[in-house]
N, C-alpha and C positions, 0 to 999 in steps of 0.2 A: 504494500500500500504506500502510495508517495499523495503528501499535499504539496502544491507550491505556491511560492507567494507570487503578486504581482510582477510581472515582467519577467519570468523566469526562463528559459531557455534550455533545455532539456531534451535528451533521445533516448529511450531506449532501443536497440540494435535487435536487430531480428534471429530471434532463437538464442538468443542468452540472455543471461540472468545479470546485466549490466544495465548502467543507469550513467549518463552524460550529463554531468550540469556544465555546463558553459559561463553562464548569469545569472545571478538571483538566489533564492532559497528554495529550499524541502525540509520536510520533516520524512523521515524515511521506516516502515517497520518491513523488517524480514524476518520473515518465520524461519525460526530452528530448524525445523522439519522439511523445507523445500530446499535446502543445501547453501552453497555458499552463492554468495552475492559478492559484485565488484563496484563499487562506484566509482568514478573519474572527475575531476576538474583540475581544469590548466595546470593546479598547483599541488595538488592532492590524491592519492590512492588510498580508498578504505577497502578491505576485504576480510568480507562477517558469513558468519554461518547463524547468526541469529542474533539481531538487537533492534532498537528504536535510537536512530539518530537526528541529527539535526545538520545539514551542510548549507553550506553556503557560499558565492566567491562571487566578487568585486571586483568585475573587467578591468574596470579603470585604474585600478591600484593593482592587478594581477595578484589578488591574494586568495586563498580560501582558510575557511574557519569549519572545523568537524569538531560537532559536541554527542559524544556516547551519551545516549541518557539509560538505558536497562543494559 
């Protein structure tokens, strides 16, 4: 399950279990149970087999921010 905020910019890629932010935010949950997940931004790789996060990255300043929250 992904929310995103305003203006967010985002792909997921066809037959995996990957997730593209480019711009903006998500709040991100993956189930334990359907294996590992990859997410990507400019600045950042997360790679979970089960949590609820928070990402985010800031084109203009090329930064991202990942908060584990479970």
């Amino acid at each position: 399950m992904v929310r995103t905020g305003a203006e967010t910019t985002f792909r997921f890629p066809q037959g995996k279990r990957n997730f593209e932010l480019t711009s903006g935010a998500a709040l991100v949950m993956i189930r334990p149970e359907q294996g590992q997940s990859t997410i990507n931004t400019p600045q950042a790789k997360v790679v979970s087999k089960g949590t609820a996060l928070f990402v985010q990255h800031d084109s203009q300043v090329n930064a991202s921010l990942i908060g584990v929250l479970t």
